[in-house]
Biotite code that builds the C-alpha atoms (Angstrom):
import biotite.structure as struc

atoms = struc.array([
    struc.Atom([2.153, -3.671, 0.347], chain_id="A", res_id=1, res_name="UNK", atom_name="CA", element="C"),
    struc.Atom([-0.932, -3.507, -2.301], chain_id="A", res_id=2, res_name="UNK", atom_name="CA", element="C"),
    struc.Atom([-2.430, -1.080, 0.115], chain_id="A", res_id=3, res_name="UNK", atom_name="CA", element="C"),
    struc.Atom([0.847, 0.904, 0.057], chain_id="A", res_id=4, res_name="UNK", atom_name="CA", element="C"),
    struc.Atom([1.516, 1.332, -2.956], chain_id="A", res_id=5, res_name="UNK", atom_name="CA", element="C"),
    struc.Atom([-2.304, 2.072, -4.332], chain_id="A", res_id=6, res_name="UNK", atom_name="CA", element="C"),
    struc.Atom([-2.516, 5.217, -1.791], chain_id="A", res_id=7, res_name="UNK", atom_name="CA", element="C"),
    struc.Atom([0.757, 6.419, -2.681], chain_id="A", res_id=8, res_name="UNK", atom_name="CA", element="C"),
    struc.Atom([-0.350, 6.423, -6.088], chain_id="A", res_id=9, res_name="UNK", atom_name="CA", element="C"),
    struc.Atom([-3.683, 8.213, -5.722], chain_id="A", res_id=10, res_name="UNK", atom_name="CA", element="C"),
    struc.Atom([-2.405, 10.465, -3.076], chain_id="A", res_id=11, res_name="UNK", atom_name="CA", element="C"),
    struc.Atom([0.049, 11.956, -5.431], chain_id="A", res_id=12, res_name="UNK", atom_name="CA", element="C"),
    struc.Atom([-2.155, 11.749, -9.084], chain_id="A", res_id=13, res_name="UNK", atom_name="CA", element="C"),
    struc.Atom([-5.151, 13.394, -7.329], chain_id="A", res_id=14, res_name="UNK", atom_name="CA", element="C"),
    struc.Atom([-2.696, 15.951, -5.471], chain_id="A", res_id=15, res_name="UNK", atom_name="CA", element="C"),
    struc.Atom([-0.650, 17.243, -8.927], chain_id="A", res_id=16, res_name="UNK", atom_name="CA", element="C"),
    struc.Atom([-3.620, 17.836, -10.546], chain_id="A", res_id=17, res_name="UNK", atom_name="CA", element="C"),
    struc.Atom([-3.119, 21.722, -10.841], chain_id="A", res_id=18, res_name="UNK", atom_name="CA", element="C"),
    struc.Atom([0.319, 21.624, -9.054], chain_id="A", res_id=19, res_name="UNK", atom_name="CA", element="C"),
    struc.Atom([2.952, 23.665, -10.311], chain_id="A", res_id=20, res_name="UNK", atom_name="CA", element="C"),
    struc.Atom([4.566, 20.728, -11.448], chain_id="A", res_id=21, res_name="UNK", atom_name="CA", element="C"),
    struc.Atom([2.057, 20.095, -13.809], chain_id="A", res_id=22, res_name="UNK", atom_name="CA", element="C"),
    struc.Atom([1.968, 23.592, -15.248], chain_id="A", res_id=23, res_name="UNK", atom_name="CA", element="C"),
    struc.Atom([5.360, 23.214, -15.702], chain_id="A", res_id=24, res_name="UNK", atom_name="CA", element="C"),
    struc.Atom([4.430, 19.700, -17.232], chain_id="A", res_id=25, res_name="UNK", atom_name="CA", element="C"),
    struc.Atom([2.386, 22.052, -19.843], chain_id="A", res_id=26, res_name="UNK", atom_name="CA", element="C"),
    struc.Atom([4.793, 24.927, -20.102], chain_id="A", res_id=27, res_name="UNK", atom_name="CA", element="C"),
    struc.Atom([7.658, 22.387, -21.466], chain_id="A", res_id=28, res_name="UNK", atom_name="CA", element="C"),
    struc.Atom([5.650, 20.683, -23.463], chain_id="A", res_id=29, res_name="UNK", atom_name="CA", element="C"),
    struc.Atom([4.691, 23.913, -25.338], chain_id="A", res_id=30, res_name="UNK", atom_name="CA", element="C"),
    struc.Atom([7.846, 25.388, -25.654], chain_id="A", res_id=31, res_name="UNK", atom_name="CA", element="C"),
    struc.Atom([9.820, 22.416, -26.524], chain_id="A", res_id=32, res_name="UNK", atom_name="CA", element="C"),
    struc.Atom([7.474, 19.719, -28.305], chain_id="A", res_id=33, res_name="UNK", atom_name="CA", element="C"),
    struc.Atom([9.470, 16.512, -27.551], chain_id="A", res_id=34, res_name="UNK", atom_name="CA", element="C"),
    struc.Atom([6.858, 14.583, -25.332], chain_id="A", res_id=35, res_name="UNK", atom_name="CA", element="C"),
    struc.Atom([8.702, 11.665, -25.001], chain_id="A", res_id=36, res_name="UNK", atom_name="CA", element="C"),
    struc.Atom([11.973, 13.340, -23.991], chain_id="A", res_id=37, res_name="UNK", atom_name="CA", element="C"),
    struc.Atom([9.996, 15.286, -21.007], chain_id="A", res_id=38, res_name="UNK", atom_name="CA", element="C"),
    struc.Atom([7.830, 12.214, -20.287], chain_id="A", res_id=39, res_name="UNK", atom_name="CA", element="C"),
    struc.Atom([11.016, 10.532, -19.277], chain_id="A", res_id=40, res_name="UNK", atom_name="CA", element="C"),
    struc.Atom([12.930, 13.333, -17.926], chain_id="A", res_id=41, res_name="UNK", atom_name="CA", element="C"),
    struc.Atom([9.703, 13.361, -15.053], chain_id="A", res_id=42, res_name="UNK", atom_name="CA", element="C"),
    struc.Atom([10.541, 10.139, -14.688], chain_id="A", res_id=43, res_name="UNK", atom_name="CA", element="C"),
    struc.Atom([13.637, 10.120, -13.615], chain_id="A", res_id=44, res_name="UNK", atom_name="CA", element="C"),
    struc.Atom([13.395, 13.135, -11.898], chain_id="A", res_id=45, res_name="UNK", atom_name="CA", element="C"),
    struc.Atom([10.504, 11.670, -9.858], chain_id="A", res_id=46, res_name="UNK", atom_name="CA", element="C"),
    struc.Atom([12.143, 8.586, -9.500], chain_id="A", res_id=47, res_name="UNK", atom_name="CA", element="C"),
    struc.Atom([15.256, 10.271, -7.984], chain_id="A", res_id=48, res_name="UNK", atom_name="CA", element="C"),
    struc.Atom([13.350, 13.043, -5.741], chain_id="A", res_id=49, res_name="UNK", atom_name="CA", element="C"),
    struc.Atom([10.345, 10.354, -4.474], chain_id="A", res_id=50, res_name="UNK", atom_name="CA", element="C"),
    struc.Atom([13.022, 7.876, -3.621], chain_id="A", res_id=51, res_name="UNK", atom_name="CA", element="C"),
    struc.Atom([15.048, 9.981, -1.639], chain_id="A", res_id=52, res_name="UNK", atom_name="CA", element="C"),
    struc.Atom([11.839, 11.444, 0.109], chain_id="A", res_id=53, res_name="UNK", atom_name="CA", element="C"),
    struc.Atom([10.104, 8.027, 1.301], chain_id="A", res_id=54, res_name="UNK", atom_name="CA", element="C"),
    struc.Atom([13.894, 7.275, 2.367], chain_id="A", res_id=55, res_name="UNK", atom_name="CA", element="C"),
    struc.Atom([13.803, 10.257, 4.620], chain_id="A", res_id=56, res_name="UNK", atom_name="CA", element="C"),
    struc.Atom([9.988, 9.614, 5.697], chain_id="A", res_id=57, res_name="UNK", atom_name="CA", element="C"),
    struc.Atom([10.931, 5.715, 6.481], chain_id="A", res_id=58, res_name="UNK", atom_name="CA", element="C"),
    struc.Atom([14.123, 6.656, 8.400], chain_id="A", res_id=59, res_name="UNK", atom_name="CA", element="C"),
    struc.Atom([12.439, 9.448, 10.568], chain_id="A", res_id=60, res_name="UNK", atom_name="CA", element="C"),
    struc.Atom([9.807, 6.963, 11.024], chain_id="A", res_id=61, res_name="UNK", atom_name="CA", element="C"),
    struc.Atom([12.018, 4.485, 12.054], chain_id="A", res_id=62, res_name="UNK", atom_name="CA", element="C"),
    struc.Atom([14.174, 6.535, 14.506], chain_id="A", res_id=63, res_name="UNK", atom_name="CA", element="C"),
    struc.Atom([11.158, 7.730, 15.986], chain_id="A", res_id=64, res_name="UNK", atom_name="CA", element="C"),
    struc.Atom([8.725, 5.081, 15.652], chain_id="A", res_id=65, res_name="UNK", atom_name="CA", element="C"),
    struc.Atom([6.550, 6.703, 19.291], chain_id="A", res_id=66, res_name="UNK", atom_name="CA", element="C"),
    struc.Atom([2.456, 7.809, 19.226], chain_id="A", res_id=67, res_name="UNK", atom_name="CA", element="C"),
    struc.Atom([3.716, 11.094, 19.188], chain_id="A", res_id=68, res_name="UNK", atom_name="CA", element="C"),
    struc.Atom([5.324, 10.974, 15.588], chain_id="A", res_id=69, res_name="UNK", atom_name="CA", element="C"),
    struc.Atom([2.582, 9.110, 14.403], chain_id="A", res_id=70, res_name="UNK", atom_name="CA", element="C"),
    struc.Atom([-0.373, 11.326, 15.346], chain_id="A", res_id=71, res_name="UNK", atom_name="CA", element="C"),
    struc.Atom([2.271, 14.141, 13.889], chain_id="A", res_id=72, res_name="UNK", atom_name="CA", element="C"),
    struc.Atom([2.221, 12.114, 10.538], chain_id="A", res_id=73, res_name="UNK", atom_name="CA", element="C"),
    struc.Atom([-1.032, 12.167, 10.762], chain_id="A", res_id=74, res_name="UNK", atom_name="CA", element="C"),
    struc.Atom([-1.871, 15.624, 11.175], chain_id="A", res_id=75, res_name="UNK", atom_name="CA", element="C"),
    struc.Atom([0.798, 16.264, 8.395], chain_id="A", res_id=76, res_name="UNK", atom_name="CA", element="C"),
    struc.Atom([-2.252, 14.399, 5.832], chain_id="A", res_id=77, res_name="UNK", atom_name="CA", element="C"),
    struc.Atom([-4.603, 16.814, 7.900], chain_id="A", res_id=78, res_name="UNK", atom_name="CA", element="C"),
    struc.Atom([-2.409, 20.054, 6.912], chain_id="A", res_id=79, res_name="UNK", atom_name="CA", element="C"),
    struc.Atom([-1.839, 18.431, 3.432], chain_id="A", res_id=80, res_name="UNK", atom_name="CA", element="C"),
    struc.Atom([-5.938, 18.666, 2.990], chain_id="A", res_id=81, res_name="UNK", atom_name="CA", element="C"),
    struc.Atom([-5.968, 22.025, 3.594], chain_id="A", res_id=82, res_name="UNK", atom_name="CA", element="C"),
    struc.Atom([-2.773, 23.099, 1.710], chain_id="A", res_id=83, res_name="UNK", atom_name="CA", element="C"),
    struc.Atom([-3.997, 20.408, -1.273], chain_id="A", res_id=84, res_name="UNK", atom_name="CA", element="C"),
    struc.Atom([-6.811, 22.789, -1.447], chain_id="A", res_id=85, res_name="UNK", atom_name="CA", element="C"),
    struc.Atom([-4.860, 25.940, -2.186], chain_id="A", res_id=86, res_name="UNK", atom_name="CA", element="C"),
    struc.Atom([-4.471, 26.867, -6.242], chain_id="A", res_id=87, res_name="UNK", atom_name="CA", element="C"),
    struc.Atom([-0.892, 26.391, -7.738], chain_id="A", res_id=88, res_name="UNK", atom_name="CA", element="C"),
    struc.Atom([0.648, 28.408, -10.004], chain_id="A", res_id=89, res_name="UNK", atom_name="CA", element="C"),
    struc.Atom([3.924, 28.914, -12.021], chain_id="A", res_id=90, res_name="UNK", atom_name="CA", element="C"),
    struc.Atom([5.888, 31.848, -10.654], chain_id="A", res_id=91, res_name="UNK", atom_name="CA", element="C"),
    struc.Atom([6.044, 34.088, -14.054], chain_id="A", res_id=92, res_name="UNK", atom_name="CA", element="C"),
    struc.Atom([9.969, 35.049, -13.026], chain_id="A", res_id=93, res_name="UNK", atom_name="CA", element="C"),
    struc.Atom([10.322, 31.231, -13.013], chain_id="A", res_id=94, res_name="UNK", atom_name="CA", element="C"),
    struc.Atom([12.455, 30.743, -15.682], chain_id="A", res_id=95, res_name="UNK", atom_name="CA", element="C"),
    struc.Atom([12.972, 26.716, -14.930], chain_id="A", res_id=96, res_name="UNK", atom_name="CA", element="C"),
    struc.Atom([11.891, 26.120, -17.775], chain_id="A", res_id=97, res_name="UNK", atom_name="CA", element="C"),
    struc.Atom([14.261, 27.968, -19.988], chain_id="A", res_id=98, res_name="UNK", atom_name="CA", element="C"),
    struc.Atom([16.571, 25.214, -21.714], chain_id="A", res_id=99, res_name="UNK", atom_name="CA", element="C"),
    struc.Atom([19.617, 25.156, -22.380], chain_id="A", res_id=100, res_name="UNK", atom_name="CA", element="C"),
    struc.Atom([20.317, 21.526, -24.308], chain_id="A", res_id=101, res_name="UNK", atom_name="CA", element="C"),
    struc.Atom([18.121, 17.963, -24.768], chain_id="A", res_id=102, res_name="UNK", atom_name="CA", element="C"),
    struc.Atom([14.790, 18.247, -23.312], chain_id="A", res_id=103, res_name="UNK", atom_name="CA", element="C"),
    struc.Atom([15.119, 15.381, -21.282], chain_id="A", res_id=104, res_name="UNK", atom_name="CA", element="C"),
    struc.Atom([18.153, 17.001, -19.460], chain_id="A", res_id=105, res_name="UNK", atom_name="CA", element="C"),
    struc.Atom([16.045, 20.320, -18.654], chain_id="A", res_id=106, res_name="UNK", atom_name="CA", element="C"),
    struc.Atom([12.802, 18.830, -17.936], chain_id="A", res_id=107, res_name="UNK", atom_name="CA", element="C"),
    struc.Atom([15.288, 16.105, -15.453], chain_id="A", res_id=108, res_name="UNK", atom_name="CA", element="C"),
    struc.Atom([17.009, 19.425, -13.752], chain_id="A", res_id=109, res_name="UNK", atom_name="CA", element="C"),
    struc.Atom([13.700, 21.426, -13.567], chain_id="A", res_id=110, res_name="UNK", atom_name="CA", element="C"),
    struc.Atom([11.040, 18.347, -12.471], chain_id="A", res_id=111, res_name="UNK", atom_name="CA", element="C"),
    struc.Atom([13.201, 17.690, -9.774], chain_id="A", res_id=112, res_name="UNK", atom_name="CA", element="C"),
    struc.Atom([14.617, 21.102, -8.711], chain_id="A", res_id=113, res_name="UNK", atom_name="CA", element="C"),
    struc.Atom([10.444, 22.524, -8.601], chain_id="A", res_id=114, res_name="UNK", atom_name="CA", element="C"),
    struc.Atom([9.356, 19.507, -6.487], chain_id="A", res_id=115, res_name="UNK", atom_name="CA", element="C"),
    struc.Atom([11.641, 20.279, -3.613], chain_id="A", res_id=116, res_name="UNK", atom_name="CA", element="C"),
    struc.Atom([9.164, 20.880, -1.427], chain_id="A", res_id=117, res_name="UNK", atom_name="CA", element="C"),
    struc.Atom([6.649, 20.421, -3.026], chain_id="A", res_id=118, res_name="UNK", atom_name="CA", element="C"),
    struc.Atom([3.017, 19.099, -1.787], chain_id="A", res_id=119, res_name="UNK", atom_name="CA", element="C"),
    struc.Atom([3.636, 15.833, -3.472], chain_id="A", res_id=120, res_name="UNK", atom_name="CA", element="C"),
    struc.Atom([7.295, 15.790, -2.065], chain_id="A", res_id=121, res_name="UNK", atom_name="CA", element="C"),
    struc.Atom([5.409, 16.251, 1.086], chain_id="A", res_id=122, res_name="UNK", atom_name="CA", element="C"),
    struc.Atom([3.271, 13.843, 0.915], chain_id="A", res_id=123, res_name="UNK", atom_name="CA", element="C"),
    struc.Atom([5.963, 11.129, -0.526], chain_id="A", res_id=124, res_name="UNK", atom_name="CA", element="C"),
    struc.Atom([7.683, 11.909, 2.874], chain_id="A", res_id=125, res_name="UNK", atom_name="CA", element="C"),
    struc.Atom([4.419, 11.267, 5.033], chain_id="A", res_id=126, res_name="UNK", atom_name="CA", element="C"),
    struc.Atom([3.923, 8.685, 2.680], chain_id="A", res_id=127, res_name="UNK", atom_name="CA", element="C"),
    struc.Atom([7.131, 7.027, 3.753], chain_id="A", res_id=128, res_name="UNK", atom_name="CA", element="C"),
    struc.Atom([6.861, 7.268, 7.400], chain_id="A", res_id=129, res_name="UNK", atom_name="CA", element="C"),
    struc.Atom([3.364, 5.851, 7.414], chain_id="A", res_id=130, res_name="UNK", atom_name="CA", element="C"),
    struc.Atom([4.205, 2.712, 5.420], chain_id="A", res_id=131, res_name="UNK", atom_name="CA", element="C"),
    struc.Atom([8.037, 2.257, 5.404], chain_id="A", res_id=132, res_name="UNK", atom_name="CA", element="C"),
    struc.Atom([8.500, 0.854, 2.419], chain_id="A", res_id=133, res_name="UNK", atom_name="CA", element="C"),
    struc.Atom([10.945, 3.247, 0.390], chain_id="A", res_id=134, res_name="UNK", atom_name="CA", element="C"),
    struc.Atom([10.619, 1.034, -2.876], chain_id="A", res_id=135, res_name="UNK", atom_name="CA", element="C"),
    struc.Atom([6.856, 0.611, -2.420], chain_id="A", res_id=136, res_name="UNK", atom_name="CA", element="C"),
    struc.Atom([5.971, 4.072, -1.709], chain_id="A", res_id=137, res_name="UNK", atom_name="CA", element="C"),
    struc.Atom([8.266, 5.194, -4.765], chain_id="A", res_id=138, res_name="UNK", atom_name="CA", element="C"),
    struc.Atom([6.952, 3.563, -7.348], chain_id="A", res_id=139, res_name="UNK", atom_name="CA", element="C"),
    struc.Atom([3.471, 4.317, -6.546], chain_id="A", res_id=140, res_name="UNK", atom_name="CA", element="C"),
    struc.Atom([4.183, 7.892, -5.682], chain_id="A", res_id=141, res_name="UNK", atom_name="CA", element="C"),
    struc.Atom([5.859, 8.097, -9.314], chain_id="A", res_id=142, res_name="UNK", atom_name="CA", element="C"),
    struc.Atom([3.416, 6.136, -10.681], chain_id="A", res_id=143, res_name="UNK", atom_name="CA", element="C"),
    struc.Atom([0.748, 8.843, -9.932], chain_id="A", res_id=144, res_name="UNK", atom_name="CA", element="C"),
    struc.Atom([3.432, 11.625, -11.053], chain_id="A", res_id=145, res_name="UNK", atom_name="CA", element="C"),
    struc.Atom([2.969, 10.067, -14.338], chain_id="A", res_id=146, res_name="UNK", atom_name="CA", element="C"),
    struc.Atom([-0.472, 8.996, -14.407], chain_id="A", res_id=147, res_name="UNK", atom_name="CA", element="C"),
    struc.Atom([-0.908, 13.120, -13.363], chain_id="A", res_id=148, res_name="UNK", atom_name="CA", element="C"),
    struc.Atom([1.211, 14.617, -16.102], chain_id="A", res_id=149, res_name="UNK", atom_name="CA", element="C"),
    struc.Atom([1.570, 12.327, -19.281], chain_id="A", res_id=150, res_name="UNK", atom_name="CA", element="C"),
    struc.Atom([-2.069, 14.006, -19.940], chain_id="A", res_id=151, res_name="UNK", atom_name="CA", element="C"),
    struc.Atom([-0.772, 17.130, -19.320], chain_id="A", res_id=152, res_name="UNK", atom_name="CA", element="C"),
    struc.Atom([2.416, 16.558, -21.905], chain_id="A", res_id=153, res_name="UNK", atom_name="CA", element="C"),
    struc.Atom([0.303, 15.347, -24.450], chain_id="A", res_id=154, res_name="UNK", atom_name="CA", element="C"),
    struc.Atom([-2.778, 17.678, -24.212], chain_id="A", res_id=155, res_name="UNK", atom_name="CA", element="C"),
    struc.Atom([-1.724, 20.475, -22.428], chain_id="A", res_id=156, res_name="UNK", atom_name="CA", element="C"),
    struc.Atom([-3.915, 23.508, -22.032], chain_id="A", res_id=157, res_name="UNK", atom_name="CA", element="C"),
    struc.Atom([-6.808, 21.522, -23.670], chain_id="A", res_id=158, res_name="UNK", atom_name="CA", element="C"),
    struc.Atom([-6.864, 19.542, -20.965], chain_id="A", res_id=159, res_name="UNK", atom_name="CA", element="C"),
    struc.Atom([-6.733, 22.264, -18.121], chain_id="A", res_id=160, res_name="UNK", atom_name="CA", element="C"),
    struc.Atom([-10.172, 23.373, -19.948], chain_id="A", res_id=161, res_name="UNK", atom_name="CA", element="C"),
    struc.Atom([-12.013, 20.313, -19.891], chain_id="A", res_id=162, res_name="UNK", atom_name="CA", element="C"),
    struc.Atom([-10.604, 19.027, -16.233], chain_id="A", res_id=163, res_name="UNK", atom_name="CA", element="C"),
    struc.Atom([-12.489, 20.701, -13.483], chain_id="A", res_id=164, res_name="UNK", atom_name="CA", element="C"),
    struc.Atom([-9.177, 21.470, -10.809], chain_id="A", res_id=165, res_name="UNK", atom_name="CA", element="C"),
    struc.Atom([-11.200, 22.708, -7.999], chain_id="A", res_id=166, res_name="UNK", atom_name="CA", element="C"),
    struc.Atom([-13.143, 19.141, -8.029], chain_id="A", res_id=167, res_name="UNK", atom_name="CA", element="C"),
    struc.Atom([-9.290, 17.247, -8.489], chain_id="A", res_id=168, res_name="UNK", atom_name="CA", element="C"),
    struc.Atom([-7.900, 19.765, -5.542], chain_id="A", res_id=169, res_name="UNK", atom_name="CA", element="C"),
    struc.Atom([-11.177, 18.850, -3.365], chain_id="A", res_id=170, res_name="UNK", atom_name="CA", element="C"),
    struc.Atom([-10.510, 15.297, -4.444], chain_id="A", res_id=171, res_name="UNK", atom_name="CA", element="C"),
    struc.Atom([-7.371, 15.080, -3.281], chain_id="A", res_id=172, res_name="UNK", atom_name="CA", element="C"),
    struc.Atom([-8.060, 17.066, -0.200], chain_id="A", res_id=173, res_name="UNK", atom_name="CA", element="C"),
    struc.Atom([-11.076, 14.796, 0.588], chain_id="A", res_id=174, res_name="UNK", atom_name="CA", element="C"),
    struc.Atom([-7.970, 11.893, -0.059], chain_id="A", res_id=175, res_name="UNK", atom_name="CA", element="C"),
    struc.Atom([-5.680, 13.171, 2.131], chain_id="A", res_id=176, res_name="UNK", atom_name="CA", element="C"),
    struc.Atom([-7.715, 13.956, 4.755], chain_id="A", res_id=177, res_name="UNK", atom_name="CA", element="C"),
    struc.Atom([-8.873, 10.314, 5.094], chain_id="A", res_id=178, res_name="UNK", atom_name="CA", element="C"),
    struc.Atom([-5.329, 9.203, 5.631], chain_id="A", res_id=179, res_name="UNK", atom_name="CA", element="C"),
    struc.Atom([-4.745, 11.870, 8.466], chain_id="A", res_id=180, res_name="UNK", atom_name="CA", element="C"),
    struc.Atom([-8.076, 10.638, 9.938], chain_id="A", res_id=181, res_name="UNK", atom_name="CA", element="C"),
    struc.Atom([-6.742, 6.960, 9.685], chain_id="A", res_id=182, res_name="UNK", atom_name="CA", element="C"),
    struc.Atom([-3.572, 6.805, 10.849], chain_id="A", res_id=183, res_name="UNK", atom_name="CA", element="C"),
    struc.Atom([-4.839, 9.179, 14.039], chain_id="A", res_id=184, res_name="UNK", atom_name="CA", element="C"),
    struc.Atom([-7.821, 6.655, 14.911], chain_id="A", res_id=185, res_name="UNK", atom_name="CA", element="C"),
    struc.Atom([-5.267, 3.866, 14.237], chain_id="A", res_id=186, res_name="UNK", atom_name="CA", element="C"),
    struc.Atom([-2.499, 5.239, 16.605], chain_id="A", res_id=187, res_name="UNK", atom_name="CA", element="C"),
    struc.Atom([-5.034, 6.327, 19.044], chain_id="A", res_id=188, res_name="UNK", atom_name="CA", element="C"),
    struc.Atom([-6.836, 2.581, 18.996], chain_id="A", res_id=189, res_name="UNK", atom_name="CA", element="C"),
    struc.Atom([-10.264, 4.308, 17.707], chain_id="A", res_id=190, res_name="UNK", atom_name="CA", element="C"),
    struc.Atom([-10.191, 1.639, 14.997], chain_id="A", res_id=191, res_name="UNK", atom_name="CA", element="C"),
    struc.Atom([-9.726, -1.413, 17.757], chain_id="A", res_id=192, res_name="UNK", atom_name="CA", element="C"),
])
């Protein structure tokens, strides 16, 4: 469980470093200077949108719990290295973060519309097939959603200065990459 949840965490903090997520993290925090409105509003949004993805990774899991799937999982983490490694950036014709009403309600609607599909969705998905715990993988998932962008709420583009996101995005590749490598020596009984 401990194991779980701690991965799920760092897998997701070290990969939205420098997601769009976070940029739109920044961009809401600039244009509508309630932190504690947004900070909750990507809470709940994260809550909702991880939940429902380690759902769908535990069920598919479950249904198809064969070698197969899990070396598939596994070189999901694999692609997730390489994809990690790729730059994010807010579409400038996005205009998610226009708002209309309480910042909590547009920073709830655009958090969880922008991580549909996202690399962190992703990896909440992988994340629930490899450990089937919904709850677990959840709350660690949206734990590192947090840990990733209450910085970024309350510091913003200072922070984007001083943080080096190639090293984060290598970081996180370097993460991710370890957990494909895993779970394929595991299923393939490299590991004993």
């Amino acid at each position: 469980m401990l194991e779980a949840f701690f991965a799920s965490t760092a897998v997701v903090a070290l990969a939205e470093i420098g997601d769009k997520t976070m940029l739109l993290a920044i961009v809401l925090a600039a244009r509508l200077r309630a932190p504690v409105a947004i900070l909750l509003g990507i809470l709940v949004a994260t809550l909702a949108n991880h939940a429902l993805a380690a759902l769908v990774g535990s069920q598919v899991a479950g249904l198809i719990d064969a070698p197969w799937f899990r070396i598939a999982v596994a070189l999901g983490f694999i692609a997730m290295a390489a994809w990690t490694l790729v730059p994010d950036k807010l579409d400038d014709d996005d205009d998610s973060a226009a708002h209309r009403g309480s910042a909590f309600l547009t920073t709830l609607v655009a958090f969880f519309l922008v991580e549909m599909g996202d690399k962190t969705q992703v990896a909440t998905i992988a994340l629930g097939a490899q450990y089937h715990s919904v709850i677990i993988v959840a709350a660690g998932t949206t734990l590192g959603m947090m840990l990733a962008n209450t910085p970024a709420v309350f510091l913003g583009e200072k922070l984007v200065e001083k943080v080096s996101l190639k090293l984060t995005r290598t970081l996180a590749a370097l993460l991710f990459l370890v957990l494909g490598l895993w779970q394929l020596a595991e299923t393939l009984g490299w590991l004993g």
